[in-house]
C-alpha positions in Angstrom: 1.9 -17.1 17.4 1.9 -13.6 16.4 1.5 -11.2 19.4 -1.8 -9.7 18.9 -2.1 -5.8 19.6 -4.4 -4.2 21.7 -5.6 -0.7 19.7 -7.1 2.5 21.4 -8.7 3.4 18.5 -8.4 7.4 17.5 -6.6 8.1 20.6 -3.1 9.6 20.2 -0.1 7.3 21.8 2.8 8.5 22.3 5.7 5.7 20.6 8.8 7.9 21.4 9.2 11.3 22.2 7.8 13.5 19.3 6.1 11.0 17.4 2.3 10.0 18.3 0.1 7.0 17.0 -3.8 7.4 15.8 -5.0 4.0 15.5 -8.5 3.7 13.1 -10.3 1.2 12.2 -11.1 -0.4 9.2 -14.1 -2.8 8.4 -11.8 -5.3 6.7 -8.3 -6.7 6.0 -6.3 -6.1 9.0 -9.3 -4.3 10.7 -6.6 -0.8 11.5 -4.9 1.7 10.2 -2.1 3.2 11.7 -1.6 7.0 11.2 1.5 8.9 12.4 2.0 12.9 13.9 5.4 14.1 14.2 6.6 17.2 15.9 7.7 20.5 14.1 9.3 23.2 15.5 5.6 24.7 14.4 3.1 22.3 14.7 2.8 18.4 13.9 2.4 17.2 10.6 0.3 14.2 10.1 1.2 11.5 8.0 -1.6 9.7 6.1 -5.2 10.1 6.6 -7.1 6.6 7.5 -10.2 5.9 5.0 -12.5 8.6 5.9 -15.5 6.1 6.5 -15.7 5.4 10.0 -16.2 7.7 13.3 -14.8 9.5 15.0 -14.1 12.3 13.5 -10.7 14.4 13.4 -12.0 17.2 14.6 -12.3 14.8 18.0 -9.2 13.5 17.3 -6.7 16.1 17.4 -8.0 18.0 20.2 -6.7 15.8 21.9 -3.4 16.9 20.6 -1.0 19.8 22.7 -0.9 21.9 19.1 -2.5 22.9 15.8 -0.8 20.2 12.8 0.2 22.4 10.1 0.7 19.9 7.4 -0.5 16.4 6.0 1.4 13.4 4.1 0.5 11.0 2.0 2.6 7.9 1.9 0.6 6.2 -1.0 -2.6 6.6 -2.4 -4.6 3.3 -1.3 -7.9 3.9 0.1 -7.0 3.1 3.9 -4.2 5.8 4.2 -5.5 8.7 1.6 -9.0 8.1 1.8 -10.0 10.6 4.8 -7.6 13.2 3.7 -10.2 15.8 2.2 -11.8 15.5 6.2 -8.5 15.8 7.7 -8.0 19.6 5.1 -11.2 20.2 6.3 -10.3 19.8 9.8 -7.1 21.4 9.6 -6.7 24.0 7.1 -3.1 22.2 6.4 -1.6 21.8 3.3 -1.9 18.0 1.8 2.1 16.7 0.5 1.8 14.0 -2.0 4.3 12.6 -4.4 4.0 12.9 -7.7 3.6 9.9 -9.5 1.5 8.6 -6.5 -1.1 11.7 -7.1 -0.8 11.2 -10.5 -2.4 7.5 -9.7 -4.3 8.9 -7.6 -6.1 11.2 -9.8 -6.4 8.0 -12.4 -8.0 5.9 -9.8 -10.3 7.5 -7.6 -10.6 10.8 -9.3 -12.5 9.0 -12.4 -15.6 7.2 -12.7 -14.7 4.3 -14.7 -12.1 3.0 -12.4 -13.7 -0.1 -11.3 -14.5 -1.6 -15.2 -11.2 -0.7 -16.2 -10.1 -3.0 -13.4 -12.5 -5.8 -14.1 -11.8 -5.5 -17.7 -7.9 -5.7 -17.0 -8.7 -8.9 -15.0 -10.6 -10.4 -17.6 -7.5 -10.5 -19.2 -5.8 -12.4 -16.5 -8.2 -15.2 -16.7 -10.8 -14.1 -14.2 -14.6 -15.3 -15.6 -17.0 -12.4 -16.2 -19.0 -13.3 -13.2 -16.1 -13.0 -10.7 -15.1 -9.9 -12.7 -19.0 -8.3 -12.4 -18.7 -8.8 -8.3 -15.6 -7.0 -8.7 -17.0 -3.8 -10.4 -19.5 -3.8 -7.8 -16.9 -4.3 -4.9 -14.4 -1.1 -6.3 -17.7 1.2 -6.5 -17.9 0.5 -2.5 -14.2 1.8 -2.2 -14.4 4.5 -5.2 -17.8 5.7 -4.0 -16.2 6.8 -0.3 -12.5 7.7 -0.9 -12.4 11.4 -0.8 -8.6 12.5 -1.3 -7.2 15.9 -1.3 -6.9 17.6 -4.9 -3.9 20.0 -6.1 -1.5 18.8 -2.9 2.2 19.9 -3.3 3.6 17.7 -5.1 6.8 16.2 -3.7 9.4 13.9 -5.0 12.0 11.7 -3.5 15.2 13.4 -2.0 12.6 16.4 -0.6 12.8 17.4 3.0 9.5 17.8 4.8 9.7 20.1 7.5 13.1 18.3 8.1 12.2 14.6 7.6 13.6 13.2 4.0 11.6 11.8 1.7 12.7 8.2 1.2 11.3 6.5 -2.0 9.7 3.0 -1.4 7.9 1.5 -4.3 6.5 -1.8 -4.7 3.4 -1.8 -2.6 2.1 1.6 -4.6 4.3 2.7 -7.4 4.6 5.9 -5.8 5.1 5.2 -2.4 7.1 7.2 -0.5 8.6 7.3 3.3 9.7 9.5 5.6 12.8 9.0 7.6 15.0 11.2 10.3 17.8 10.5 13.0 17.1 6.2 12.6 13.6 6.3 12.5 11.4 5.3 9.3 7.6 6.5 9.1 7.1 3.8 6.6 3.7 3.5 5.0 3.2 0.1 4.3 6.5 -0.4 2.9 7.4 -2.7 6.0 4.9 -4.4 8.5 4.9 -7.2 11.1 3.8 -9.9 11.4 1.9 -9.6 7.8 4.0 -8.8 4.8 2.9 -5.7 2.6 0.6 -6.9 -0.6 2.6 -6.6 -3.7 0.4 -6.4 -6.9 0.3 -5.7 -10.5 -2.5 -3.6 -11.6 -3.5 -1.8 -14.7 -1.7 1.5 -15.6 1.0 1.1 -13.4 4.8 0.0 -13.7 5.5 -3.3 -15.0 7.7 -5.1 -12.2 6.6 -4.3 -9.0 8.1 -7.0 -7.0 11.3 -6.0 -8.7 11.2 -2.0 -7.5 9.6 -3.5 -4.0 12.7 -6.5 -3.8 14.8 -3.0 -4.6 13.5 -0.9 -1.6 13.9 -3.7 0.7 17.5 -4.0 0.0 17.6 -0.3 0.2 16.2 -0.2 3.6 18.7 -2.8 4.4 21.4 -0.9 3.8 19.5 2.5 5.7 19.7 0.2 8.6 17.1 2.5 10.7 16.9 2.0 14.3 12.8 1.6 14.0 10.1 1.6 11.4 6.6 3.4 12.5 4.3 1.4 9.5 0.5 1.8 8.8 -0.6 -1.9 10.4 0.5 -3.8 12.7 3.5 -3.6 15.2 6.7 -1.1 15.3 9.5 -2.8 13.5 12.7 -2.5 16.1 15.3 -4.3 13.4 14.0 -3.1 10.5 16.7 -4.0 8.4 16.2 -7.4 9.4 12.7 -6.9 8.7 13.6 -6.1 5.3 15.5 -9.4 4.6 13.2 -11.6 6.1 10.2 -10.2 4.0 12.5 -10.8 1.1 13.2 -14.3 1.6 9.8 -14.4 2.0 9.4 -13.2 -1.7 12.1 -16.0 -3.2 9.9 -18.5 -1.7 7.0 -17.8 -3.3 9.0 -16.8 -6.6 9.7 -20.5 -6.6 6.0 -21.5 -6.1 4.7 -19.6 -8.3 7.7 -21.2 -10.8 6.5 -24.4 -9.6 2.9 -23.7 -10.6 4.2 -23.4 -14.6 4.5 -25.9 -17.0 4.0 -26.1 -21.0 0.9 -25.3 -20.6 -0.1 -21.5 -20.9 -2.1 -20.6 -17.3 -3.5 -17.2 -16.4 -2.6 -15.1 -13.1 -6.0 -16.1 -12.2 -5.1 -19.9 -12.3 -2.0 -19.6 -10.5 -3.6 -17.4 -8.0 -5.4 -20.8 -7.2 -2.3 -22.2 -6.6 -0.9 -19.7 -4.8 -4.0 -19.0 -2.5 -6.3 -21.6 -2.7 -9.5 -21.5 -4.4 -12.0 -20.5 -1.9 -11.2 -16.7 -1.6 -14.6 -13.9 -1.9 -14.0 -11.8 -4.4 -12.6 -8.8 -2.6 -9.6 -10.9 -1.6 -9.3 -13.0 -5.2 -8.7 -9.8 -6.5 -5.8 -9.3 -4.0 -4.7 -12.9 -5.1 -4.6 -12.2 -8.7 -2.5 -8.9 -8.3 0.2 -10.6 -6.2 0.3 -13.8 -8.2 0.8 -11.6 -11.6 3.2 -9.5 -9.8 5.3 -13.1 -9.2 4.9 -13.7 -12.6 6.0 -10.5 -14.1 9.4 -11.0 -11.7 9.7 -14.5 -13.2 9.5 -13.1 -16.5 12.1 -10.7 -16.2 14.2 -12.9 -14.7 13.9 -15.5 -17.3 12.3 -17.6 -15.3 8.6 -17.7 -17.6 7.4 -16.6 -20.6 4.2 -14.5 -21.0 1.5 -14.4 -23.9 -0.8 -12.1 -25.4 -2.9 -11.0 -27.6 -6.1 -8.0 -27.1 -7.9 -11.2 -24.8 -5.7 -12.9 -22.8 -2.8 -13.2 -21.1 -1.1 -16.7 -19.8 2.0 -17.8 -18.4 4.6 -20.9 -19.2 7.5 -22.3 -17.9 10.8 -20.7 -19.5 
């Protein structure tokens, strides 16, 4: 059984010298965040932001902190790690340091107020009925309605150097996502995590394989061979190129059930999320389902594995 950590939530901990853990909570999934500060020769820089919803406030926060932090980064733009950045500005007076592509998303998704029917409609698409589409819409106002992210950051692209730390790209779990890495030690985002496994998900608007780029930045991290990964949930990852191969074995396993789940006959993401994740999920995790499930799909596709189908209503799945 998984070791089950013990969080002092939005208190600073140091996890080695220089680098210092605020743990928030969230009021669902893994029920934290994890948020990083790192040393500078002129102040910390914070990496990601938590989701801005809950107390205390970081005002609170970082005066418990020996120094002023003089920057922010954004790993990727999901609600949990850029949601409180426009508080943590405020707080701060720092600059916000956000790659390109992921503000670019960022701006699509939670900048807009349509967000949440583009998704449902998108879903539709993928076999998900109307009604399960409907709690949907209202379920991505809750998020869209309280994520307050940090407009016109510098924009920063992989192979920068942040106040000395390089900027490692790591898509799959956001297109965009990006890492920070120095002297062995990867500030990862949610690029690796123990014991869960980083949600990998197809979504509207966004690139076509993502288990592909994520299968490719595991094997990348494989090779980095870091001596630890800091990620956003969960516990600090001492072999994380282990890590890396064990979360992609994980990933040829359920390649081959979701393989095993085709046939002749054509079946929507949302049917083979059944398969994948039973049928008794709420809504807010269904969607989850259906993501990851297509993003298996897509992978099977591409590696001539399946065929897909569609026309302007649907899209279904067979056996190649």
């Amino acid at each position: 059984m998984a070791k089950v950590i013990e969080h002092t939530f939005a208190t600073p901990v140091e996890v080695e010298p220089g680098i210092l853990r605020v743990t928030l909570p969230l009021p669902s999934g893994p029920r934290h965040v994890h948020c990083f500060l790192l040393r500078g020769a002129d102040g910390w820089t914070l990496v990601d932001t938590g989701l801005g919803l809950l107390e205390p406030s970081w005002e609170e926060i970082l005066a418990q902190v020996d120094g002023p932090v003089v920057r922010i980064f954004i790993t990727h733009m999901h609600p949990d790690h850029v949601g409180g950045a426009e508080a943590a500005v405020r707080a701060t007076g720092a600059p916000v340091f956000q790659g390109r592509l992921d503000y670019a998303q960022c701006e699509r998704v939670w900048g807009s107020d349509d967000w949440p029917e583009r998704i449902a409609e998108w879903f539709v698409v993928h076999g998900v009925p109307a009604a399960v589409a409907e709690e949907l819409i209202e379920s991505g106002h809750v998020f869209a309605d309280f994520v307050r992210f940090a407009w016109n950051p510098t924009l920063v692209e992989p192979g920068d150097d942040v106040d000395g730390w390089h900027v490692h790209a790591t898509p799959g779990h956001a297109d965009g996502h990006l890492s920070l890495y120095r002297d062995g030690v990867l500030v990862a985002g949610d690029t690796l995590l123990a014991p869960i496994t980083p949600a990998i998900g197809l979504y509207p608007e966004s690139r076509p394989d993502p288990l592909g780029d994520y299968l490719d930045t595991l094997s990348s991290l494989a090779e980095l061979d870091p001596r630890v990964s800091y990620g956003g949930h969960g516990e600090t990852i001492h072999e994380p190129a282990e890590r890396a191969r064990e979360i992609a074995a994980h990933h040829d396993e359920r390649l081959d059930r979701t393989a095993a789940a085709l046939n002749a006959e054509p079946r929507s993401g949302y049917e083979v999320s059944h398969d994948l994740f039973g049928a008794t999920l709420p809504p807010i995790q269904r969607r989850f389902a259906v993501a990851e499930a297509l993003s298996h799909l897509e992978r099977l596709v591409v590696l001539g594995r399946a065929r897909r189908a569609e026309d302007a209503r649907t899209v279904t799945y067979t056996a190649a």
